[in-house]
C-alpha positions in Angstrom: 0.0 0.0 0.0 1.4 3.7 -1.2 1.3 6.4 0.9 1.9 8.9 -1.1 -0.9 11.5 -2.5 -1.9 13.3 -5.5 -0.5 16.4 -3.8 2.9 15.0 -2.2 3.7 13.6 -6.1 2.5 16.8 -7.6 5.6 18.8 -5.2 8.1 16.1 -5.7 7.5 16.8 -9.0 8.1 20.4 -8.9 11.0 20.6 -6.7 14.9 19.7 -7.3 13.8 15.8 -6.5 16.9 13.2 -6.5 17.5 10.1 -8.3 16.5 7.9 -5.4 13.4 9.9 -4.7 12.1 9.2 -8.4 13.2 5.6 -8.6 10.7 5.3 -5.2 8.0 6.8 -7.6 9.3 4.2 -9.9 9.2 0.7 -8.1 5.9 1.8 -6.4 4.2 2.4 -10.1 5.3 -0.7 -11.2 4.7 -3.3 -8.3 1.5 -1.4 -7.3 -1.3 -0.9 -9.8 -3.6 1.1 -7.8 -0.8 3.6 -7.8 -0.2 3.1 -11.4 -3.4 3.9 -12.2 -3.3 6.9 -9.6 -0.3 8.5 -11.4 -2.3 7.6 -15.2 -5.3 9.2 -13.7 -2.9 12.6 -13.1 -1.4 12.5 -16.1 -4.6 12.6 -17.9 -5.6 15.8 -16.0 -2.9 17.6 -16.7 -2.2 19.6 -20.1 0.4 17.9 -21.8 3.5 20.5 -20.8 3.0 18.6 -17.3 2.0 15.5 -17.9 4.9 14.0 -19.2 6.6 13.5 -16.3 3.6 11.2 -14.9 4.1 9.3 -18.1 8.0 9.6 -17.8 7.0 7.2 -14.1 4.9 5.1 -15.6 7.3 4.2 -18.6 9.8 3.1 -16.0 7.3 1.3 -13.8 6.9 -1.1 -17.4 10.3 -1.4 -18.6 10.2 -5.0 -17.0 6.8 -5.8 -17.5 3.9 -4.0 -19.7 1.2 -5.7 -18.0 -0.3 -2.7 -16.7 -0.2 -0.5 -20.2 -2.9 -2.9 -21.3 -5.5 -1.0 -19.4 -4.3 1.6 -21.3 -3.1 1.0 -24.3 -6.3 2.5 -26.5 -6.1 5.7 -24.4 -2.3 6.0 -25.1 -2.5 5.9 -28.8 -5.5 8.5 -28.9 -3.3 10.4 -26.7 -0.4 10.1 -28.9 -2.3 11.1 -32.4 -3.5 14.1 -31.1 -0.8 15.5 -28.9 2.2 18.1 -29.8 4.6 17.9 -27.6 7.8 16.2 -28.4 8.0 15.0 -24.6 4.4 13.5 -24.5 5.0 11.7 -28.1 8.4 10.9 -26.6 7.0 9.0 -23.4 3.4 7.7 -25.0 5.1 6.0 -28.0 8.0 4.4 -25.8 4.2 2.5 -23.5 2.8 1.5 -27.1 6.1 0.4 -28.0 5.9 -2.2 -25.5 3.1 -3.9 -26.4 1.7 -5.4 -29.6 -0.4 -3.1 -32.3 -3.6 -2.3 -31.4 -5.2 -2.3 -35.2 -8.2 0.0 -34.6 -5.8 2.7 -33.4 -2.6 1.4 -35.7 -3.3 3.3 -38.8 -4.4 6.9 -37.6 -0.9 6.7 -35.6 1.1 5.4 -38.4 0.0 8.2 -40.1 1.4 10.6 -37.5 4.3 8.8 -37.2 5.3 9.2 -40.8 4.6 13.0 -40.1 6.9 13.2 -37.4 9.4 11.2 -39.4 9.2 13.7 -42.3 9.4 16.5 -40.3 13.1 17.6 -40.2 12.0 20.2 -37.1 10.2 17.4 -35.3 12.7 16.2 -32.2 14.6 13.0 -33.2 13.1 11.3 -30.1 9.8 11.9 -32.2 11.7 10.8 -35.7 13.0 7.9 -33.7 9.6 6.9 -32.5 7.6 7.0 -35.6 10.4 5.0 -37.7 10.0 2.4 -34.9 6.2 2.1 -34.9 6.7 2.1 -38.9 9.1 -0.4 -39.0 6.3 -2.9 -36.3 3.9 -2.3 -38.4 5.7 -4.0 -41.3 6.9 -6.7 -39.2 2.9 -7.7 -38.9 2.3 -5.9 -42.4 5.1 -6.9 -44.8 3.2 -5.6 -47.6 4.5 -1.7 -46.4 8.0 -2.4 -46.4 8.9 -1.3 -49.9 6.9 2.4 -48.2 9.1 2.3 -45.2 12.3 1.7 -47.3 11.1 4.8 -49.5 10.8 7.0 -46.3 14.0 5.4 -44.9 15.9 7.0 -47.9 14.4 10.1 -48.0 15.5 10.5 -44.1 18.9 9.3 -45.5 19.2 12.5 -47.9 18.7 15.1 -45.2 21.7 13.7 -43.3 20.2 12.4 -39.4 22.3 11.9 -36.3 25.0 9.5 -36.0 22.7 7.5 -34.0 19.8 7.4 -36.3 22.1 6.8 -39.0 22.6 3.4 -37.5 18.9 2.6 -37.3 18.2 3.6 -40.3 20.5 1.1 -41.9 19.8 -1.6 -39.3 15.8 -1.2 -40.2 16.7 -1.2 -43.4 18.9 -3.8 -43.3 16.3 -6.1 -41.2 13.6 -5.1 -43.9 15.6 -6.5 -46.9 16.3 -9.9 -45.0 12.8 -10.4 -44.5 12.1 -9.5 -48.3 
């Protein structure tokens, strides 16, 4: 049983909180659900500027175990498709990532993942996130591949990060293996 309240998590929040006092947050989220659901509950109440630190919690509370994002999971995706903020597409795509596609929601965020993917403003965490989701959706989908190969060489041509270099060509090199 937590202890902890709306209010006590909304000033840890806000002041200079250490490591320990988040990883706390952390283990509580993920070994107890009412509190999982208690920080969910605040995340959705806030505007998105603020909630994605709640959602930064609860994507730690899963890293082991997404058991508790199935609750979720719908409510995440409409969350991410209509958000943005680079932090809240950031922390919503990292929960979907960690489960399987739901296929009502799948195409309405493919399609705003290939906008963020496109978008040479967009943050790379949000570039990052969308060429993941794209490249699960061909794994269940291998029809798309031959699209996500076209989009993988026009993010090529505008020269990414050394890191998204690399997994650019790994996706791509996964994608041609599976051919």
């Amino acid at each position: 049983m937590h202890h902890y309240t709306v209010n006590d998590i909304e000033h840890l929040l806000k002041s200079e909180y250490s490591a320990a006092d988040v990883k706390i947050l952390f283990d509580l989220a993920a070994r107890d659900e009412t509190f999982f659901h208690m920080i969910w509950d605040m995340a959705r109440s806030k505007p998105d500027r603020d909630a994605w630190r709640l959602l930064w919690i609860l994507d730690h509370a899963t890293e082991k175990s997404n058991r508790l994002i199935f609750p979720i999971l719908d409510e995440l995706y409409r969350w991410a498709i209509r958000t943005r903020n680079e932090s809240i597409i950031r922390q919503t795509m990292k929960l979907i990532l960690r489960c399987p596609l739901l296929e009502e929601e799948a195409g309405e965020l493919l399609d705003r993942c290939v906008a963020w993917m496109n978008n040479p403003k967009a943050k790379i965490s949000s570039q990052a996130m969308g060429l993941e989701f794209f490249f699960r959706v061909c794994q269940q989908y291998p029809e798309m591949k031959p699209e996500l190969l076209a989009h993988i060489e026009a993010m090529h041509e505008r020269h990414p990060s050394a890191g998204m270099q690399v997994r650019l060509r790994e996706i791509r090199k996964a994608l041609r293996a599976n051919a």
